[in-house]
TINUKOL-37043 format. One record per residue (C-alpha): x, y, z; residue in three letters. Coordinates in Angstrom, 1 decimal, decimal comma. Example, Ala and Ser with C-alpha at 12.3 -4.5 7.8 and 13.67 -1.06 7.14 Angstrom:
# residues 2
px  py  pz  rest
12,3  -4,5  7,8  ALA
13,7  -1,1  7,1  SER
# end
This chain:
# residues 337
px  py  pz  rest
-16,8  20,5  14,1  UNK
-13,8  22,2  12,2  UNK
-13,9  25,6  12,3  UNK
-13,8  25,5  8,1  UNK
-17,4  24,1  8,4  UNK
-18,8  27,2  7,5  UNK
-21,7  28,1  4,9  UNK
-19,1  28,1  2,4  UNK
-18,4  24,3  2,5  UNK
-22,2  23,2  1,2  UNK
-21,6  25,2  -2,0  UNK
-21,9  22,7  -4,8  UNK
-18,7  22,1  -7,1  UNK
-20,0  19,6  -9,4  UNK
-19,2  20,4  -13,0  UNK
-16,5  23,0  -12,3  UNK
-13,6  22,9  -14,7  UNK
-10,0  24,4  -15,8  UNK
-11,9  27,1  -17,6  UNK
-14,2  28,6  -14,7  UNK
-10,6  29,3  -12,0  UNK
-7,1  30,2  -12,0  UNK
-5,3  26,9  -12,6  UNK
-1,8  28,0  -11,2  UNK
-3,5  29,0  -8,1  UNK
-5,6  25,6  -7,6  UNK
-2,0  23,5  -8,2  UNK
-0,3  26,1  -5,7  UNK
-2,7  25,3  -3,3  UNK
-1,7  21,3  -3,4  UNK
1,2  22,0  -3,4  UNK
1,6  24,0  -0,4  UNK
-0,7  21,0  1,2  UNK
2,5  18,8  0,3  UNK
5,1  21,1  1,7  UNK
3,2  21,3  5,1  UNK
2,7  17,8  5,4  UNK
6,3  17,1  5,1  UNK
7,7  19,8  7,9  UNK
6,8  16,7  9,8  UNK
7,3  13,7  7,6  UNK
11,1  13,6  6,3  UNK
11,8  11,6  3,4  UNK
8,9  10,5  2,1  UNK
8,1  12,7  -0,8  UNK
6,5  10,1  -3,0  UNK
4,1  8,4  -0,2  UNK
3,1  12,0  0,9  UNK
1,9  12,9  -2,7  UNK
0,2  9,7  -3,3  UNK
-1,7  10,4  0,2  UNK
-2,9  14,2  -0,7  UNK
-3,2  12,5  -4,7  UNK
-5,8  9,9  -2,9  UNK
-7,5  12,6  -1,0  UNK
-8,6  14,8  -3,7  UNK
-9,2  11,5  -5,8  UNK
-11,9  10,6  -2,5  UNK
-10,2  7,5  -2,0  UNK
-9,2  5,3  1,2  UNK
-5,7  4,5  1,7  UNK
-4,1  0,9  3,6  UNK
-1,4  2,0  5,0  UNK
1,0  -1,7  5,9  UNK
4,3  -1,4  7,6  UNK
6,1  -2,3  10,7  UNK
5,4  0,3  13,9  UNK
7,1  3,2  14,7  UNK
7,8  4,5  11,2  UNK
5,2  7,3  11,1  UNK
1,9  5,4  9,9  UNK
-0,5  7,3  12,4  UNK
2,1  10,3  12,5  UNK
1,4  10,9  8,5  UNK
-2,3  10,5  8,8  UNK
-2,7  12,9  11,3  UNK
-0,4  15,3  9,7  UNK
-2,6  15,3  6,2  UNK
-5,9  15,9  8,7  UNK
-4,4  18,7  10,5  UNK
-2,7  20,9  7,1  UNK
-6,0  20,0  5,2  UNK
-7,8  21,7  7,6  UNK
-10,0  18,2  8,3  UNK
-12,1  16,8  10,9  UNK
-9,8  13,7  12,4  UNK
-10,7  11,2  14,5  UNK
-8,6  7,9  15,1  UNK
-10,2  4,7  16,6  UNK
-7,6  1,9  17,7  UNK
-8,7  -1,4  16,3  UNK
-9,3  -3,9  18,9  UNK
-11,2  -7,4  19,4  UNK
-13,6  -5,2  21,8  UNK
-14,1  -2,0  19,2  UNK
-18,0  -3,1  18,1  UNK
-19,6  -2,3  14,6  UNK
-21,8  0,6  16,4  UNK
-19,0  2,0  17,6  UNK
-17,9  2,7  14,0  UNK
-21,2  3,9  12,2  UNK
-23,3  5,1  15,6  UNK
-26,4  3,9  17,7  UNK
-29,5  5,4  18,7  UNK
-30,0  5,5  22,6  UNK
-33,2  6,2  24,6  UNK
-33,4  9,7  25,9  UNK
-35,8  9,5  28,7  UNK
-36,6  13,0  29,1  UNK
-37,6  13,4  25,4  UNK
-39,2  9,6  25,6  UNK
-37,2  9,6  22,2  UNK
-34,8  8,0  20,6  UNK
-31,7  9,9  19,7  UNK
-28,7  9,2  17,3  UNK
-25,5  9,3  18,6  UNK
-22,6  9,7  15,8  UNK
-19,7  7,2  15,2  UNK
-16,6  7,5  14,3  UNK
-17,1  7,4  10,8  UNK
-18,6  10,8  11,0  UNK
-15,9  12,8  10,5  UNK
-13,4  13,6  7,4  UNK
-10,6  11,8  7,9  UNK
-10,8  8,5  9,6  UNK
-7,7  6,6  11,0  UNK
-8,2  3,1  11,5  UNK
-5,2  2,0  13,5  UNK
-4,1  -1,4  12,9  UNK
-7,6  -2,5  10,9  UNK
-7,0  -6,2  11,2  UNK
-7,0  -6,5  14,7  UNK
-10,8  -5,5  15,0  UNK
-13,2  -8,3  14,3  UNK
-15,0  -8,9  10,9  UNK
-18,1  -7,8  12,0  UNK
-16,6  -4,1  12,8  UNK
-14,5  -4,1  9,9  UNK
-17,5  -4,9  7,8  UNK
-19,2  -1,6  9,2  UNK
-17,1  0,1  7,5  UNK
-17,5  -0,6  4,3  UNK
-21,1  1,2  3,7  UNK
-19,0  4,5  4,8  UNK
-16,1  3,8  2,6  UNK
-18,3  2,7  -0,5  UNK
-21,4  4,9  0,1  UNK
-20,3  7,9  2,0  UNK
-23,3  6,6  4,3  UNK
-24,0  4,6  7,3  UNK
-27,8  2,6  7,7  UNK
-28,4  2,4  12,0  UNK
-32,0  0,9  12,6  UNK
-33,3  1,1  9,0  UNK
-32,4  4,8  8,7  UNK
-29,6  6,3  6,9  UNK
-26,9  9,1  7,8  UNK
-24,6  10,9  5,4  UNK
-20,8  11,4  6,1  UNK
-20,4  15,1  5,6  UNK
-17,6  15,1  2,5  UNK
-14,4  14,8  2,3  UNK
-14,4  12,0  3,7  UNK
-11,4  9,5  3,8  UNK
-10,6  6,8  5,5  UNK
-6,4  5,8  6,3  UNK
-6,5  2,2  7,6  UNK
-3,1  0,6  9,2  UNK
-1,9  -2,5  9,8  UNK
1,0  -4,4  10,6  UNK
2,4  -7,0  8,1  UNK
4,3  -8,7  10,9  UNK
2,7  -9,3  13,8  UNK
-0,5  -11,9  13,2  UNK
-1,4  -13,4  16,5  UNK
-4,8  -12,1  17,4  UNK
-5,6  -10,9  13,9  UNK
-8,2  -10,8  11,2  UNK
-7,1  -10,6  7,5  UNK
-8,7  -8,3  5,6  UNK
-11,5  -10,2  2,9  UNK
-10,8  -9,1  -0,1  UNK
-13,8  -7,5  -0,6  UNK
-12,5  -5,2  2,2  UNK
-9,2  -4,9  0,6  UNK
-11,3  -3,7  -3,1  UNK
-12,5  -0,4  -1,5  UNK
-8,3  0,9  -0,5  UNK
-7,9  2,7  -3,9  UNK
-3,8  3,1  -2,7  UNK
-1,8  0,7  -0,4  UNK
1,2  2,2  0,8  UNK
4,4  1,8  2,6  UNK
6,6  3,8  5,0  UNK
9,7  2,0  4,9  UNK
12,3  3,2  7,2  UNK
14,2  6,1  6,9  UNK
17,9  6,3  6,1  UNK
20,5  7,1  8,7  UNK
20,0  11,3  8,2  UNK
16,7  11,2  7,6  UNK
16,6  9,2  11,5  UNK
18,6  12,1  12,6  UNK
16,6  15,0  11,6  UNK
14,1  13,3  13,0  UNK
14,9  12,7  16,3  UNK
16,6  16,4  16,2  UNK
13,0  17,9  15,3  UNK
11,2  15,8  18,4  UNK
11,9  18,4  21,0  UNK
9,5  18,6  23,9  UNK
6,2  19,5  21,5  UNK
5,2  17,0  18,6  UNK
6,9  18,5  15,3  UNK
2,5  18,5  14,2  UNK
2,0  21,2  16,3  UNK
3,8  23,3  13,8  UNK
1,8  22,5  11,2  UNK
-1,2  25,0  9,9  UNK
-4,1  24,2  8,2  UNK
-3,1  25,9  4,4  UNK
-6,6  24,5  2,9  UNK
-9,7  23,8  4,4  UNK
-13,0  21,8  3,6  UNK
-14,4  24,2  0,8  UNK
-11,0  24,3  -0,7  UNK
-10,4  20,7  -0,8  UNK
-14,1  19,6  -2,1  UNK
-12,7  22,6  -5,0  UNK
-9,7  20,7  -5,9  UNK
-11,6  17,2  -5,3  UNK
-14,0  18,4  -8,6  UNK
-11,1  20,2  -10,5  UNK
-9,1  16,6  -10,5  UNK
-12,2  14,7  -11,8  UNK
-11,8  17,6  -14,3  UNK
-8,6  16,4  -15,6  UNK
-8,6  15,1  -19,5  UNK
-7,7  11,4  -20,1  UNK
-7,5  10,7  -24,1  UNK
-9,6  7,5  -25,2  UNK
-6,2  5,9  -26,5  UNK
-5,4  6,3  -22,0  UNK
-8,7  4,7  -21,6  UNK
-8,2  1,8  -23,5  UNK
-4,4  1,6  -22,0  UNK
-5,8  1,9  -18,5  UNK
-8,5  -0,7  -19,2  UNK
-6,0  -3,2  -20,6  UNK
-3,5  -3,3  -18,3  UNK
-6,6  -3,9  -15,5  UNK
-7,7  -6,7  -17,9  UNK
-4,4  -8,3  -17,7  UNK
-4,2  -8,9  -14,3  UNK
-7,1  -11,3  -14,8  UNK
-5,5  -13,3  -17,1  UNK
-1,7  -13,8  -15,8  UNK
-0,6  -17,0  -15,5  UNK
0,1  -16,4  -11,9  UNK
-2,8  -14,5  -10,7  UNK
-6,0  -16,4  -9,0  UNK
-8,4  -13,1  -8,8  UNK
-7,6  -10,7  -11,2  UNK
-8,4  -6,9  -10,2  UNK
-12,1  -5,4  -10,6  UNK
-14,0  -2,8  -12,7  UNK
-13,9  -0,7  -9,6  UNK
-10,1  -0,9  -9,5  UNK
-10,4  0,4  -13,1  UNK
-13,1  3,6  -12,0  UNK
-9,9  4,2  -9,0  UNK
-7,3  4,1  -11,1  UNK
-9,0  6,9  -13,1  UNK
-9,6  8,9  -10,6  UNK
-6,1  8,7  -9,1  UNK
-4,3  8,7  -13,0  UNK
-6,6  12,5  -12,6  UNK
-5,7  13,6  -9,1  UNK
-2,2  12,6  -9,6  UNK
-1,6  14,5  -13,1  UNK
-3,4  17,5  -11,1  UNK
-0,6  17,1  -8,5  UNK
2,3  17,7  -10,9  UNK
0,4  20,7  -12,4  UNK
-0,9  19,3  -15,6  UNK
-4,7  19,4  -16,6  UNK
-4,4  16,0  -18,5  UNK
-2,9  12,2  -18,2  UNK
-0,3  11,0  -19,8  UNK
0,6  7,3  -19,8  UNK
3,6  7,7  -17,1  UNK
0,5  8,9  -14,6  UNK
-0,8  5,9  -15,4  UNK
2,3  3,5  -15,1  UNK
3,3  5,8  -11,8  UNK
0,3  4,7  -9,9  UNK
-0,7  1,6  -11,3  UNK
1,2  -0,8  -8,8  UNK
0,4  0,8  -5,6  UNK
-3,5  1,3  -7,0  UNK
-3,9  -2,4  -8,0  UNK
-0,9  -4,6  -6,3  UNK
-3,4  -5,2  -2,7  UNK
-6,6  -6,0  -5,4  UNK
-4,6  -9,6  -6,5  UNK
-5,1  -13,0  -5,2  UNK
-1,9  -14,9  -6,6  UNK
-2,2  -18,6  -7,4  UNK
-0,6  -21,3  -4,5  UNK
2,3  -22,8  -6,6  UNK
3,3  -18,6  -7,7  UNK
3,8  -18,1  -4,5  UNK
5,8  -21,1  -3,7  UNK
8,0  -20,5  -7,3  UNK
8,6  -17,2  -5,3  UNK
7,0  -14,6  -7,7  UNK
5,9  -11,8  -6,1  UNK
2,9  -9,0  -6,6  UNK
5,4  -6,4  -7,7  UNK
6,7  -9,2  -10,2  UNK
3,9  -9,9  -11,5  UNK
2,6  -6,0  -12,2  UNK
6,6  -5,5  -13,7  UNK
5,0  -8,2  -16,1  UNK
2,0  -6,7  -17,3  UNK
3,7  -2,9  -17,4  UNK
6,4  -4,3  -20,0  UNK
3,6  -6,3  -21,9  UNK
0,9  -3,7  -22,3  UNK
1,9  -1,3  -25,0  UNK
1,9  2,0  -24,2  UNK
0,0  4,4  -26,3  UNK
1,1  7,1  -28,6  UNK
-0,1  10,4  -29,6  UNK
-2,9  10,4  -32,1  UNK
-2,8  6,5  -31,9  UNK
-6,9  5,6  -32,0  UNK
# end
């Protein structure tokens, strides 16, 4: 186990707020999370925040992009400056269910059965290239990503928190694949994308890959007892009711576009909320305010919508569809009830 697992981690944060700590010191401390991250990744400011925003909103993040652009690179980065357990498992047709969530096996000189862990018993989980597993293993997941739990034999096992799970997949390559259900797709509270770098972003990169791996340089700057800290300060944050009902509605509009065929959930709502929270703590404020809300709203819902056949075909997009509802909503105004 990490060597943060101490005594200190099992103390109980629930109910802490703004009042009970030093508020520029919790900020500073994400912060510096950010600026470790990205001695490795160049040029991705904005994915990096909404990766450590995710993280202290306990969501799971889809990473979808081409390979080679950093996917595994920036998941492995977050584990090792947050001071995490990691573990990746490559996702192939031969990866089975117990290898996710564990099996008991006979021990014959106890004449006992005995638990042996999977992989999902760890803090940050990278499953590399998700859709390539089958979707009997990709189901196993979902217990751990919803639950924090996995059931083996009848009996249950927690997943020591935070934990977080970074899925990958190409959006390319689909010989040999299994889509995601969308029921899968529901428990992602972010989907992101790398993109490719520009031209001296590419060559600070391959300047930096010397003989060791730029991660080697990075230090853990948090820890477990610091993260779950700044997990409960974030669900801390103040959201006004008029952001409620603004949050709620533009949810409630993707269910009723023209162009949509399944609308996003009430758990894309609870998500949103929590991210709208984690990501007003990263820019050092103790509330939301309606950009939060806008600022996360595509990446949060855009993977949670099923669009209708003869959308795609008229070539409207996801990304249109969200423009849409963010210019039809109204936003709300201070003291507006």
């Amino acid at each position: 186990m990490n060597q943060n697992n101490t005594a200190t981690e099992k103390r109980d944060f629930t109910g802490v707020s703004f009042a009970d700590v030093d508020a520029a010191k919790a900020y500073s401390a994400a912060a510096r999370l950010v600026e470790e991250i990205e001695k490795v990744i160049v040029g991705k400011h904005y994915e990096v925040l909404l990766l450590v925003t995710a993280l202290l909103a306990g969501g799971h993040v889809l990473i979808e992009d081409v390979p080679g652009v950093g996917k595994t690179t920036l998941a492995a980065t977050l584990a090792r400056a947050a001071g995490l357990d990691f573990r990746r498992a490559q996702f192939t047709p031969d990866v089975t269910a117990s290898d996710i969530t564990g099996f008991n096996i006979y021990n014959r000189r106890n004449e006992s059965f005995e638990f042996t862990p999977g992989l999902v018993m760890t803090n940050i989980l990278l499953a590399d290239e998700i859709n390539r597993a089958s979707p009997k293993t990709q189901s196993a997941l979902l217990e751990a990503m919803e639950e924090g739990r996995v059931t083996v034999d009848g009996k249950t096992y927690d997943i020591s928190e935070p934990f977080m799970v970074i899925a990958t997949q190409n959006p390319s390559g689909f010989v040999g694949t299994y889509p995601l259900p969308e029921a899968q797709l529901d428990r992602f509270s972010l989907k992101l994308s790398m993109g490719y770098p520009t031209l001296e972003e590419e060559i600070k990169i391959v300047e930096n890959r010397r003989e060791v791996s730029p991660i080697e340089s990075v230090k853990p700057v948090v820890g477990v007892p610091l993260v779950r800290f700044l997990r409960s300060l974030t669900a801390d944050v103040h959201i006004d009711r008029n952001l409620y009902k603004y949050l709620v509605s533009l949810i409630s509009a993707t269910r009723t576009h023209p162009s949509v065929a399944l609308g996003a959930s009430p758990r894309a709502s609870l998500a949103l909320k929590r991210l709208c929270q984690a990501y007003a703590f990263m820019h050092s404020r103790n509330y939301v305010i309606p950009e939060d809300i806008a600022d996360i709203f595509r990446v949060s819902v855009g993977h949670r919508l099923m669009l209708r056949q003869d959308a795609k075909l008229s070539g409207i997009t996801c990304d249109k569809v969200l423009d849409d509802i963010l210019h039809s909503v109204q936003i709300p105004f201070k003291g507006e009830h």
